[in-house]
SEDREN-695020 format. One record per residue (C-alpha): residue in three letters; x, y, z. Coordinates in steps of 0.2 Angstrom, whole numbers, plus 5000, padded with zeros to 4 digits. Layout:
ALAXYZ/...
***
This chain:
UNK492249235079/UNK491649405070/UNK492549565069/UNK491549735070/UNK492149925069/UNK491050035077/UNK490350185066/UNK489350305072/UNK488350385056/UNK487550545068/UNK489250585074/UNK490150555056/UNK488750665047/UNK488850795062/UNK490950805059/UNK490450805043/UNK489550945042/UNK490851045049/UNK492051025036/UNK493150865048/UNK493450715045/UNK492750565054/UNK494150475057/UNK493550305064/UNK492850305043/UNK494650245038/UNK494650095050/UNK494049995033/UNK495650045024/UNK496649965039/UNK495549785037/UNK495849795018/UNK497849835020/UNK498049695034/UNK496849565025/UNK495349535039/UNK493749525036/UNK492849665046/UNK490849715046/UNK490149885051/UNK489049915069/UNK488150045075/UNK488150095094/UNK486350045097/UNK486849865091/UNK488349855104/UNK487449735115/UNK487249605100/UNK489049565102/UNK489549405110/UNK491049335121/UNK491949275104/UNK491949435096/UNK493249585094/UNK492749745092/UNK493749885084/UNK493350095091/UNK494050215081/UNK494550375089/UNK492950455096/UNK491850325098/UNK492250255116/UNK490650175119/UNK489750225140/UNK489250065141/UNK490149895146/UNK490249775133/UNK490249585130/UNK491849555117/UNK493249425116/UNK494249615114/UNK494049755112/UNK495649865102/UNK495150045104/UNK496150145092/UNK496450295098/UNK494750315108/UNK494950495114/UNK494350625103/UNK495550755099/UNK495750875086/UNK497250905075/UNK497450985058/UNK498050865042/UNK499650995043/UNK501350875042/UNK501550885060/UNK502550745067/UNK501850755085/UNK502850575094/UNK503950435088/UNK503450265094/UNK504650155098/UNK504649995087/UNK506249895093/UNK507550005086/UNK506350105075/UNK505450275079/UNK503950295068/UNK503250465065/UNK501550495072/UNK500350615064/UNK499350635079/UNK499750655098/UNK499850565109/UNK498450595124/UNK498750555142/UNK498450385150/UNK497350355166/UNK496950225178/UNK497450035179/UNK498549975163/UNK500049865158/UNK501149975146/UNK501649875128/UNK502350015118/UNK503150185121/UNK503350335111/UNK504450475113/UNK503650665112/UNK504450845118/UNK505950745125/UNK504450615136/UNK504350445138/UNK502250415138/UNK501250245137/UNK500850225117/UNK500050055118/UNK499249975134/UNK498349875139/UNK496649885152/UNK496149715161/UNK496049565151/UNK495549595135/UNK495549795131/UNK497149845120/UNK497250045119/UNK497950125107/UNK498450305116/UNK498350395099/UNK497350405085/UNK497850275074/UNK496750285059/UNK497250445058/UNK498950445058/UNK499050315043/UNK497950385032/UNK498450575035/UNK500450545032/UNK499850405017/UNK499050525008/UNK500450675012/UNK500150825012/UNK499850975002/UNK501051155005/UNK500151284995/UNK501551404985/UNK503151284989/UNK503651164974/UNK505451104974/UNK505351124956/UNK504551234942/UNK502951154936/UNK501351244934/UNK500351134947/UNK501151024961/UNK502050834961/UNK501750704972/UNK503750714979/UNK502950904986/UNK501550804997/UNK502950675005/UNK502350725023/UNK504250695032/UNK505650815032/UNK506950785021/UNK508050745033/UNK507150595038/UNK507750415036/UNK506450335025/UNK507150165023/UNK505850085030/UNK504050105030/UNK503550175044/UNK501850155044/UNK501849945039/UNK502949935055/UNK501750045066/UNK500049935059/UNK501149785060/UNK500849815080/UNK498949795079/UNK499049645066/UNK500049565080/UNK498749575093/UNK497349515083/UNK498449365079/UNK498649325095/UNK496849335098/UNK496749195085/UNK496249315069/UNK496849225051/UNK497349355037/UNK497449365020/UNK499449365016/UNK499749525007/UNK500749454992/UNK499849344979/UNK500649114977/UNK501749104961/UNK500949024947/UNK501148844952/UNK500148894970/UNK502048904981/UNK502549034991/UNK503649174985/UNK504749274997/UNK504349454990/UNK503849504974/UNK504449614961/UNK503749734948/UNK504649854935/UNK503949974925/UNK504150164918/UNK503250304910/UNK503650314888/UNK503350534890/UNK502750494871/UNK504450494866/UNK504750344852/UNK503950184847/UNK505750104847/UNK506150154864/UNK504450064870/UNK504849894861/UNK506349904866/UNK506049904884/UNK504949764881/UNK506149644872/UNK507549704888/UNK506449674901/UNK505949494891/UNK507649454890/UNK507949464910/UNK506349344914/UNK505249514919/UNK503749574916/UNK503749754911/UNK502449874913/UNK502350044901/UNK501350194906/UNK500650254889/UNK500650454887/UNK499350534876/UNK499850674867/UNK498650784853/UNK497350654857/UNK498550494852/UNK499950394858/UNK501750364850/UNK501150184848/UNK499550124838/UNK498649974841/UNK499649854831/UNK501349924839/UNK500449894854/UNK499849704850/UNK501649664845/UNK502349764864/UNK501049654872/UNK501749474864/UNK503449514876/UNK502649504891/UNK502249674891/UNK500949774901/UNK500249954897/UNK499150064908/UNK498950244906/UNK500150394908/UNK499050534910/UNK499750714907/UNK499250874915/UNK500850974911/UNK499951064894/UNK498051014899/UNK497051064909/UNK497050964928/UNK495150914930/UNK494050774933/UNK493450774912/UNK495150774906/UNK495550634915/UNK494050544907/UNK494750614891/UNK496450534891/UNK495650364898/UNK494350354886/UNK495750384874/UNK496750224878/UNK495150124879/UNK494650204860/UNK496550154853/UNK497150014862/UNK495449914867/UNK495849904881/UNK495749944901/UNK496750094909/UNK496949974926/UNK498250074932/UNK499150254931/UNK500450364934/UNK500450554928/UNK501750624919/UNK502950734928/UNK501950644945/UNK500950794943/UNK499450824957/UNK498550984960/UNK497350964974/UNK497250844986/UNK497850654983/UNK495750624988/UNK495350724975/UNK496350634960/UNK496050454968/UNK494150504966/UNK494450564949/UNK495450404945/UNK494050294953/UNK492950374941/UNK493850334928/UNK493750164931/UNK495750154934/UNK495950044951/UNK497650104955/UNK498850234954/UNK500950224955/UNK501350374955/UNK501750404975/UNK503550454972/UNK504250404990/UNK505850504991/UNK506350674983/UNK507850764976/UNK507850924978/UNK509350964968/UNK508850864952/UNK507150854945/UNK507250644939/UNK508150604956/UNK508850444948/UNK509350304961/UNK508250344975/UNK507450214985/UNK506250254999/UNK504550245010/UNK504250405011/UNK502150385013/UNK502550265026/UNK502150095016/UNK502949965003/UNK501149895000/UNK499549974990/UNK498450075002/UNK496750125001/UNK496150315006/UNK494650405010/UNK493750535004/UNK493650715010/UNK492050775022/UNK491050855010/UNK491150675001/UNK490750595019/UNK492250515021/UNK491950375009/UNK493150245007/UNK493850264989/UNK493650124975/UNK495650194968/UNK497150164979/UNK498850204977/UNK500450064974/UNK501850184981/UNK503550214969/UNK504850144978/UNK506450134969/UNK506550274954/UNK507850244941/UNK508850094951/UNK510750154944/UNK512450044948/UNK514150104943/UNK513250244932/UNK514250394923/UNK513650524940/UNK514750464957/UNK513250454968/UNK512550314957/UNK513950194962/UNK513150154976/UNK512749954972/UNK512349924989/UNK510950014987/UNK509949874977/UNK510649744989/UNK509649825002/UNK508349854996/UNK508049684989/UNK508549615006/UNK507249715015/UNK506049635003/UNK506549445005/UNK506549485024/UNK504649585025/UNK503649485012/UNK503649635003/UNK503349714986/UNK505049794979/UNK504749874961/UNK506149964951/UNK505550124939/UNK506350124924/UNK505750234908/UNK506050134891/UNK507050274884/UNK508150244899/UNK508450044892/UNK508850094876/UNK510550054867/UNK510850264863/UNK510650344880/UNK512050364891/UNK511250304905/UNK510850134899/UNK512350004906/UNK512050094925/UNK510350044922/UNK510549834916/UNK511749834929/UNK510549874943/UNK509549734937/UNK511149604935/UNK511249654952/UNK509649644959/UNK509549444951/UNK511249404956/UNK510749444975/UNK509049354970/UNK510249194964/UNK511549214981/UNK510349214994/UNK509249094986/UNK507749214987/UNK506249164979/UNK505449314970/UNK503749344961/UNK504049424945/UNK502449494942/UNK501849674936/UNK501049834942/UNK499149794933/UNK499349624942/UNK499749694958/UNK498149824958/UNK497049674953/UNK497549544967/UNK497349714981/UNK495749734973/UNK495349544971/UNK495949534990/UNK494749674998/UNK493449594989/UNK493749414998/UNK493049365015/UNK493449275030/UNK492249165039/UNK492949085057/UNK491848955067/UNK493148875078/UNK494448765070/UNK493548805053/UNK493848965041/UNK492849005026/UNK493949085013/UNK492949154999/UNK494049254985/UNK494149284966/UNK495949254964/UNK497049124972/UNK497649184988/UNK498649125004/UNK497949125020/UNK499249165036/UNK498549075051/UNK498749135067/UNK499648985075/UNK500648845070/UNK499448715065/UNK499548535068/UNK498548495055/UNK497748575041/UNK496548515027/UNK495648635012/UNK494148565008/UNK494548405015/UNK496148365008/UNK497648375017/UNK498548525012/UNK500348605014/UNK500848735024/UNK502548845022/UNK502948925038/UNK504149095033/UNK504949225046/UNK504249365042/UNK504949515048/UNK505449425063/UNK503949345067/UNK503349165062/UNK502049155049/UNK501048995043/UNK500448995025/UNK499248925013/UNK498748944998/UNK496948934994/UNK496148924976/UNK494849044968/UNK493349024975/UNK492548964991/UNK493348835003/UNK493348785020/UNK495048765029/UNK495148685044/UNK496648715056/UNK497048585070/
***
């Protein structure tokens, strides 16, 4: 079994050239975020396929001629043009969820069994059908809708608050008065990763095994920003964070060309348990692609060490979030966590405020604009999920304990990544908001210790280095057999509930976990290449 994505380089150069995007170009970023292993294919090489392989169409694309494929899962294949504008165009109907789509839904024709409805100007129209045996139809553009409302968007001359360029809260695509306790668009491609189950597709599970290979239910990173404020306030955080069993993660700020640490300070932070990674301000400097070089060469220079990840000060963005992953990539920083996901607009720090307000709990990938051609980008964003977590705090609005035990919930029940945002100086034994704060995160491990939940502690940098480490592994099917080549210890999520199931030969164990609702059979595979065969 092979998977393939059509690409059409004549018609992605010509769109290109006109200043649009090619949207079939993000169908890589969906592979990377769902864990398949997906290759390129051209239209002229269509009639290379075989009877056990799928092929993926992005929007456009519809090939004239019939093809030979186990399936085929055509993504939207209608061309239509819409603007990147937030424009919420339908909601499909997921159970009792409607998911904004950022793109419209078109018409259906012909012969086809209905699997999904959305909801558009008070309609009820086909969203998901399906067209004979094996042809599942996708009646929007897909692709598109993720990647456009992932990145946000961009309103030129409105900021909720007075900064001389933009924040990334601006960009959040929904209104505000949208509920965006879930994420919208992991529910919405969770609909596609269901069907290529069923057609037999293994995946890469999207959290890394614990330490001793088991399985963990969700996992759990913490970190915050130091604003250059005190040495103190960043070991502090450190020895906190240490003293709850978490790995804590600090965004280093330069200021006048240094940090409010040196490398010694540093060293003794680290010992903790402690992570750093860069904080890069633009408030007083210049928002450009050098002086992003600047600061990350300056961490490198001090600390001896690598920027993996950042997060700017203020979440300050001017220009397009392609632009400043582009930038970042050139930096060599892999990824970026500063994708505040819900805003405040009465209070610039918005303290307590959880939410998917980009659509996803998980890292994702982008692409680049058209004048770059669409290229996928080498820098992807870990959205900010919780800011602040606050419980029985000195403002009412914090007393919401509930609040964690969601959020944590939702976590354990998805498989997915929860993360609270604290800044050191908020940890620190002077500031008033201090016992709100370590009583979120008595909280969050008292639900942890109730429910019996089994959480990763991990951190931010160790997060963008398994994504990274897991786009990079591949997948190799030959019947019963699967090929899993990866640089970092990974699990496997087999389609069906095995009989039997060896690695490398030896027998080997499988957890089988609800996940979101749906059965899902694990193992975990070591770095490196193994075969796994499933009975």
């Amino acid at each position: 079994m092979t998977i393939r994505y059509l690409i059409d380089t004549d018609r992605k150069a010509a769109l290109n050239a006109a200043g649009k995007d090619y949207t079939p170009a993000y169908i890589p970023a969906l592979t990377a975020y769902m864990g398949i292993s997906a290759s390129p294919i051209a239209p002229a090489e269509l009639d290379t396929l075989t009877a056990e392989d799928i092929l993926l169409v992005g929007a456009g694309d519809l090939p004239k001629a019939p093809i030979t494929a186990a399936a085929i899962l055509l993504l939207g294949a209608d061309a239509v043009e819409f603007p990147r504008e937030p424009v919420i165009y339908a909601y499909y109907q997921k159970e009792d969820k409607k998911l904004p789509l950022f793109a419209p839904i078109l018409p259906t024709e012909g012969d086809f069994q209905t699997l999904a409805w959305a909801e558009a100007d008070g309609k009820r129209l086909p969203a998901l059908v399906k067209r004979g045996a094996n042809v599942y139809d996708f009646r929007f553009d897909l692709a598109a809708t993720i990647w456009y409302s992932g990145d946000g968007f961009k309103i030129k001359d409105i900021w909720w608050y007075s900064f001389p360029i933009g924040r990334t809260p601006d960009f959040r695509p929904l209104p505000l008065d949208h509920d965006t306790s879930v994420p919208y668009n992991d529910l919405l491609l969770s609909e596609l990763e269901f069907i290529l189950r069923t057609l037999g597709v293994p995946m890469l599970h999207k959290l890394a095994p614990m330490e001793d290979g088991s399985i963990p239910d969700f996992a759990f990173h913490s970190s915050g920003d130091d604003d250059h404020t005190s040495a103190f306030y960043n070991l502090n955080a450190a020895l906190t964070m240490e003293s709850y069993g978490i790995p804590y993660h600090i965004n280093a700020m330069p200021a006048g060309g240094s940090f409010i640490i040196d490398k010694e300070q540093y060293d003794e932070i680290v010992s903790h348990g402690t992570e750093f990674a860069l904080h890069g301000d633009f408030t007083c400097t210049p928002y450009t692609l050098e002086s992003h070089k600047d600061q990350a060469e300056t961490f490198r220079t001090i600390f001896q060490d690598e920027p993996v990840t950042n997060v700017n000060h203020c979440l300050t963005q001017d220009g397009s979030t392609a632009e400043r992953m582009r930038w970042l990539a050139e930096c060599g920083i892999i990824a970026d966590n500063g994708h505040q996901c819900e805003i405040d607009t009465t209070d610039i720090n918005f303290f307590n405020l959880t939410g998917y307000g980009f659509g996803t709990a998980f890292p994702r990938y982008t692409c680049d604009d058209p004048e770059h051609a669409n290229e996928m980008i080498g820098c992807f964003l870990i959205p900010m999920t919780y800011y602040e977590p606050r419980v029985d705090g000195i403002i009412d609005r914090y007393r919401i304990p509930e609040k964690v035990i969601n959020y944590i919930d939702y976590a354990a029940a998805t498989g997915g990544i929860a993360q609270f945002f604290f800044h050191p100086h908020y940890l620190a034994p002077d500031n008033e908001h201090t016992p709100a704060a370590h009583a979120a995160i008595k909280l969050m491990k008292a639900r942890v210790e109730e429910m019996g939940y089994k959480p990763h502690f991990t951190s931010t940098n160790r997060i963008a280095k398994f994504w990274k480490a897991r786009s990079e592994s591949r997948l190799e099917v030959k019947g019963d057999s699967i090929t899993v080549t990866c640089e970092a210890p990974m699990i496997l999520r087999l389609p069906a509930k095995p009989s039997s199931v060896t690695v490398d030969g030896a027998a080997a164990a499988v957890t089988e976990k609800t996940i979101s609702g749906d059965f899902a059979w694990l193992v975990t595979i070591p770095a490196g290449t193994h075969t796994v065969v499933a009975k």
